[in-house]
N, C-alpha and C positions, 0 to 999 in steps of 0.2 A: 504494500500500500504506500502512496505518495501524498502529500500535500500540495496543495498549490499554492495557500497563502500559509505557511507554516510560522509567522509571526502571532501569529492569535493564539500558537499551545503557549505561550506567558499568563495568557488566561486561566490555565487551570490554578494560579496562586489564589482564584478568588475564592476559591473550595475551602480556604481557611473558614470562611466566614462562617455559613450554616455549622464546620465543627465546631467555632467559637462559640454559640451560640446553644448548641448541644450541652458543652460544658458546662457554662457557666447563663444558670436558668435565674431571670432576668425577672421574670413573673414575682409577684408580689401574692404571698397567701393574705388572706382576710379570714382573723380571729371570732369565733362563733363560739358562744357561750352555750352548754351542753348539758342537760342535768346531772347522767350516768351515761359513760364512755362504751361499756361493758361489752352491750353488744355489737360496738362498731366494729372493734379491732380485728374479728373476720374478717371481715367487710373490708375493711381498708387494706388488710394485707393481699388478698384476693386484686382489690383497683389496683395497687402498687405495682406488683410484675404485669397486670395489663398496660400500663402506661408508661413502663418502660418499653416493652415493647411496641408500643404507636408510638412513641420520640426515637427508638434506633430506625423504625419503616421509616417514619419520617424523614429521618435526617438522609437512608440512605437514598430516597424521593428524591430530594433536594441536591443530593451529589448529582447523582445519576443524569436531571435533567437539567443544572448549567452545565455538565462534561459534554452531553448531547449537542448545547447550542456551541460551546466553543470548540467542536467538531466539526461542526456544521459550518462556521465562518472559517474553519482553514481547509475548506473543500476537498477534504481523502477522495481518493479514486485506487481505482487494482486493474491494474492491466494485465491480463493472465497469457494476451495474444504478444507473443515475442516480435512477430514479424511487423506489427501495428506500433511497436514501441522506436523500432527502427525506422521505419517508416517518414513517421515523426519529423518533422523538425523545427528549432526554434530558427528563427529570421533575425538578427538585427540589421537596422537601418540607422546608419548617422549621418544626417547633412549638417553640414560646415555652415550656420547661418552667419557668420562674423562679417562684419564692414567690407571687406577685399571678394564676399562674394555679391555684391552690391553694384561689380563690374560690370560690364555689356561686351559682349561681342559680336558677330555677327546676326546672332542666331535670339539675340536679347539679353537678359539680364542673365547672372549667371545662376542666383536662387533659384529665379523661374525654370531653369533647366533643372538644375538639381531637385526639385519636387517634383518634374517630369518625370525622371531617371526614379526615384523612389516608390510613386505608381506605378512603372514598369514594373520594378523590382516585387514590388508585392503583386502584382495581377496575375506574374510565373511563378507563383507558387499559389498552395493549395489554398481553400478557406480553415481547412483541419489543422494547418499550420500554426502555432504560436509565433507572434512576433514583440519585437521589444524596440521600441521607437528612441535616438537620442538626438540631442542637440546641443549648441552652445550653451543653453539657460538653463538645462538641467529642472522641470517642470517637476513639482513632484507627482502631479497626476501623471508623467510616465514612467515613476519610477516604479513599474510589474508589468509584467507580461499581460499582453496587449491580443484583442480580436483581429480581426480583418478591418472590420468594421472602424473600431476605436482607432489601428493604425493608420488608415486613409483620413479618417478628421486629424488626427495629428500631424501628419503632412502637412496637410491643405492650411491650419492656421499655423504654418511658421514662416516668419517674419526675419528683417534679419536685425540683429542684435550687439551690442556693442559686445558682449563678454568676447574671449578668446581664449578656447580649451588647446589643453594640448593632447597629443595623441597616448599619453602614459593615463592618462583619467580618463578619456574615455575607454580607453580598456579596461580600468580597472571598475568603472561602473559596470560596464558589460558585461565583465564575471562575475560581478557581484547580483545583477540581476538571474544570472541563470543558473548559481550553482546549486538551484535542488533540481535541476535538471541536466545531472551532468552525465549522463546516461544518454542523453539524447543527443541526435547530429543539430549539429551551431552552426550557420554562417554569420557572417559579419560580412555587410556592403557599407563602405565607405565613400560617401560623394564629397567631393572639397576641389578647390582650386590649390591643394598640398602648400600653401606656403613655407618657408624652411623654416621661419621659426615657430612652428606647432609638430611639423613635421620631419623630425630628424631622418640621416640615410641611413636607409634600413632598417626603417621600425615596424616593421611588419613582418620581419622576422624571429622578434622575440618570443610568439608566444604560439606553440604546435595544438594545443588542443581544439584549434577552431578554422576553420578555413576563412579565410580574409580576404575579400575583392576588394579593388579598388576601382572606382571609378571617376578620373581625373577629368576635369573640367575646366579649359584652360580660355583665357583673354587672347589668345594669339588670332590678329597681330597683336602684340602688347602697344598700347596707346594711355597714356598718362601725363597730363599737365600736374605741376608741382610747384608752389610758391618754397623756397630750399628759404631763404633768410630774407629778414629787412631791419633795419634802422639808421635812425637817424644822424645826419653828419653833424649837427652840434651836439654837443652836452647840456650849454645852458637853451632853456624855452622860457621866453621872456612873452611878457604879452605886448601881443601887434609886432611879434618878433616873425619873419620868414623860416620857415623850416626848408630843409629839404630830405625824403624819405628815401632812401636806396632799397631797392630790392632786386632779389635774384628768383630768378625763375627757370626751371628745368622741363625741357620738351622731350617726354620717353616715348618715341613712336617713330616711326620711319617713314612720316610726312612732314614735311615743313609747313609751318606753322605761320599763317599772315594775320595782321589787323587783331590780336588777342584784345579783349579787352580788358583794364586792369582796373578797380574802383578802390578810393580811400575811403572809409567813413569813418568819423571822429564822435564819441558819443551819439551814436545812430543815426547820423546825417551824412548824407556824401559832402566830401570837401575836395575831391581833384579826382579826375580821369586822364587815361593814357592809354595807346595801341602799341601794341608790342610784334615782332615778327622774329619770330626763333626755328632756324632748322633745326633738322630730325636727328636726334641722339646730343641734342648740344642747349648748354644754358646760356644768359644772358643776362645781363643787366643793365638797371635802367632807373630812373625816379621820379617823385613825382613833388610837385614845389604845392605848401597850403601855409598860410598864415594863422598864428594862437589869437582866438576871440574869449578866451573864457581862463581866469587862471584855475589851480589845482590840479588834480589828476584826471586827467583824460583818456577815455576807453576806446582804443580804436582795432580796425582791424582792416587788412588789404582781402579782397576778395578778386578771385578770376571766374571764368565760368565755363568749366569740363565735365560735360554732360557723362562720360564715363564714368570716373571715380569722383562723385562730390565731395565726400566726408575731408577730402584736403584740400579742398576750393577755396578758403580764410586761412588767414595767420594771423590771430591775435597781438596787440599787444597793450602796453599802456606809457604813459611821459606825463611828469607836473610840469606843468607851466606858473612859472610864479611874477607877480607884478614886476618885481626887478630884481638884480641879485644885489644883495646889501653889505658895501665894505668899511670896516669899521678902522681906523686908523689909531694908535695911541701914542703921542708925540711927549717927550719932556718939555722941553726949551721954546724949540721953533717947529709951525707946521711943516714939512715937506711940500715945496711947491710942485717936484717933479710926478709926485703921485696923486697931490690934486687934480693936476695934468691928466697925468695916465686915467685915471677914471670919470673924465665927464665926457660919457657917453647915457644915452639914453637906456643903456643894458645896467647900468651902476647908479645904487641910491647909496653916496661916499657920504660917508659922516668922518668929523676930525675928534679929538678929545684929549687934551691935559689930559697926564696921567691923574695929577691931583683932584680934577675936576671929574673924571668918569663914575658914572654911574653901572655901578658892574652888572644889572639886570637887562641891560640890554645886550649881554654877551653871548646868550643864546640864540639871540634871533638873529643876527648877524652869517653872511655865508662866509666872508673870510675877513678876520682881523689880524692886522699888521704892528707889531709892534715896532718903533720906528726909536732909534736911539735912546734907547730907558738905560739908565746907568745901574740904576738900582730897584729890579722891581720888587715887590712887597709880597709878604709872603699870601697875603689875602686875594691880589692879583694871580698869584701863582696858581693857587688850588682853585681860580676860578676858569682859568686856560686850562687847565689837568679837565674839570670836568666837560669843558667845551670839547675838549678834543676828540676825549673819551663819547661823546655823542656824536662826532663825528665830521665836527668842524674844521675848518681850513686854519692853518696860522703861519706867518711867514713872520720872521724874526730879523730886525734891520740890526746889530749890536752897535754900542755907542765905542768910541776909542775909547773911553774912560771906564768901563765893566766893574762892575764889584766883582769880585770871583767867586766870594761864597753865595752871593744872591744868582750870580748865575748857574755855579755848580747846583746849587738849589734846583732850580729851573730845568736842569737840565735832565738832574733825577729826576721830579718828578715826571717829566714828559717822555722821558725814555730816549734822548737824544745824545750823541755827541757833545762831551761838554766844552765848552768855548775856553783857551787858552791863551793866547798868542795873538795882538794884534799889531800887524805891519803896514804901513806906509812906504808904497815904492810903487812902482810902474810895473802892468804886468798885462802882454797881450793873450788876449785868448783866444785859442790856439782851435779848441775844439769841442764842440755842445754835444751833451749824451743824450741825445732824440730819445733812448729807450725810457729815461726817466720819467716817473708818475708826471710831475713838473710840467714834461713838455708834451703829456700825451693829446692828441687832436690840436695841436699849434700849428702844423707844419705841413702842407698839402704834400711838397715836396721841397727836395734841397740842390742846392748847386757847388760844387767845387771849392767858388771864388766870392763867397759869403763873404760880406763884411762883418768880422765879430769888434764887439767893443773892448776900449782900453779900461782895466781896472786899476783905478788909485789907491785903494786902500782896503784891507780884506782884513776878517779872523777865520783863526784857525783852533 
């Protein structure tokens, strides 16, 4: 004898119950006042062994017919005909519902094929057949073997679905649904566009007890538009600032490619368009120019439109734009005329400050502050730059010729820098700029040979 849902003999723990109940008799007697006992005690000796005996029928009543119904929900069968057991057989069906079979080919989509191929597959064999339905989502309505009937609805409502199984799980579901049937002949049909990474070389060779079809389902020709990268060629986004976007784009198909169209939208609004023409097997690149209307963080994303594979037609991304970048200057003596200079541009809101006269809360909101000839800075200045930095502030250090040592050793500990030693006065040309430095990254489009570098008068070291 066999089961078919053999998860329900756990049911028989419920059997405790009625013997618990046997045991331990729950009933409440009710005290009757009696004149002479005398001639009961016959009598009640007599009821006594009768009522034991109706509570053991009873109990054994009560076994007997929840054992019956949790028999009955694990469906026993006896197959006495050897030839009929052979006969037999369980069907599995997996179609590959992930994003990549979402493709088209000649012939249409690629799901739509693969649910073609899985009615064939069931219509050549019997209705006497068991079958076991799987897919990417793993349903638990099909986690048991399956009718004819219930197989062909499960087909018909698969959809496709972002998961992405590998080929090691779904085997190991496979076996796991059929091993009270391991007497019986298995197949396994396989439909997928076999991707490499779900589907390792030679993985269908691992496992002898079942015969395994495959049935490949391929995109050829292979055609795919791909957005590969994009961003932006500033760092800072000022508002009423001009951007401009770089993006690359790849052509997999062995036509060339005219007039593509390429769309920005910035916070859900388109903000520039572009046509793009890339041959077959080759990328490109190209960009597109939009102006910041809003500060903050802004949600954008480039979209193409490849009716083949959608699911990578966008490339998200996002960028703050802030009203200006704000430089904070801190002077002992005299302001800096050269860095007043350097920063009136419309990109720079420059504030100047007396060390004396600064007000240290405004050192946060600041994008990059310069200290500019401080001879002696204060230790209460110091831990206010430690924790600026440490949030991830900019700070650029002009040292004065006259340095305190221990206020700068100070300085230099806490901030984790080189400490400043040695200051010379002499002439000194420079010779050569290390482009690779944080310092000078996005400065430099490109460089030439016969650079003019400037003359430095005075330096520490």
């Amino acid at each position: 004898m066999k089961l078919l849902e053999p998860y329900f003999l756990y049911a028989f723990l419920a059997l405790a119950i009625p013997i618990i109940i046997h045991l331990f008799s729950f009933q409440k007697h009710k005290i009757v006042q009696f004149s002479n006992v005398a001639f009961l005690k016959q009598i009640r000796q007599k009821k006594s062994n009768i009522t034991k005996l109706q509570k053991l029928l009873l109990l054994l009543t009560r076994l007997l017919l929840i054992s019956a119904i949790i028999l009955a929900f694990s469906e026993p069968y006896i197959s006495n005909n050897e030839e009929a057991v052979e006969d037999k057989k369980i069907i599995g069906i997996y179609i590959d519902n992930s994003f990549s079979m979402n493709a088209e080919n000649e012939k249409g989509r690629l799901i739509d094929q693969a649910k073609n191929h899985a009615r064939n597959v069931l219509n050549a064999h019997k209705e006497s057949d068991e079958f076991i339905f799987l897919s990417n989502e793993l349903q638990g309505k099909h986690q048991r073997i399956l009718d004819y009937q219930n197989c062909l609805e499960a087909i018909d409502q698969t959809s496709i679905e972002a998961q992405v199984l590998d080929f090691n799980t779904v085997i190991n579901r496979w076996n796991t649904l059929k091993q009270n049937e391991s007497n019986t002949n298995s197949e396994l049909f396989i439909i997928s566009d076999f991707q490499k990474t779900s589907f390792k070389e030679e993985f269908y060779l691992k496992d002898k007890r079942f015969t395994t079809h495959l049935i490949p389902i391929s995109t050829y020709p292979q055609a795919n538009i791909a957005i590969d990268t994009c961003y932006l060629e500033s760092p800072n986004h000022i508002l009423g600032g001009q951007e401009w976007l770089n993006f690359d784009i790849s052509n997999i198909s062995n036509k060339d490619l005219e007039n593509l169209t390429v769309k920005l939208f910035i916070n859900g609004k388109q903000k520039a368009l572009s046509t793009i023409s890339i041959k077959a097997h080759e990328k490109t690149t190209s960009k597109l120019s939009f102006n910041n209307h809003s500060i903050g963080t802004q949600e954008a994303y480039i979209e193409i439109k490849d009716p083949v594979i959608p699911f990578d037609n966008k490339l998200y991304f996002n960028f703050n734009v802030k009203a200006s970048n704000k430089v904070l200057c801190i002077y002992e003596e005299h302001e800096n005329k050269s860095l007043f200079a350097l920063f009136q541009d419309n990109v720079f809101e420059y504030l100047s400050y007396k060390v004396g006269m600064l007000d240290l809360s405004i050192l946060n909101e600041q994008n990059l502050i310069i200290i500019d000839g401080i001879t002696q800075p204060t230790s209460g200045l110091i831990n206010k730059l430690k924790l600026y930095t440490d949030n991830g502030g900019n700070l650029l250090i002009i040292p004065s010729n006259k340095i305190d040592r221990e206020a700068y050793k100070n300085l230099a500990l806490k901030l984790n820098i080189p400490e400043y030693s040695e200051y010379h006065s002499r002439n000194l040309k420079v010779a050569k700029l290390n482009t690779n430095h944080l310092i000078f990254k996005d400065v430099f489009e490109k460089q030439t040979k016969d650079t003019d570098l400037p003359d430095v008068k005075q330096y520490t070291v």
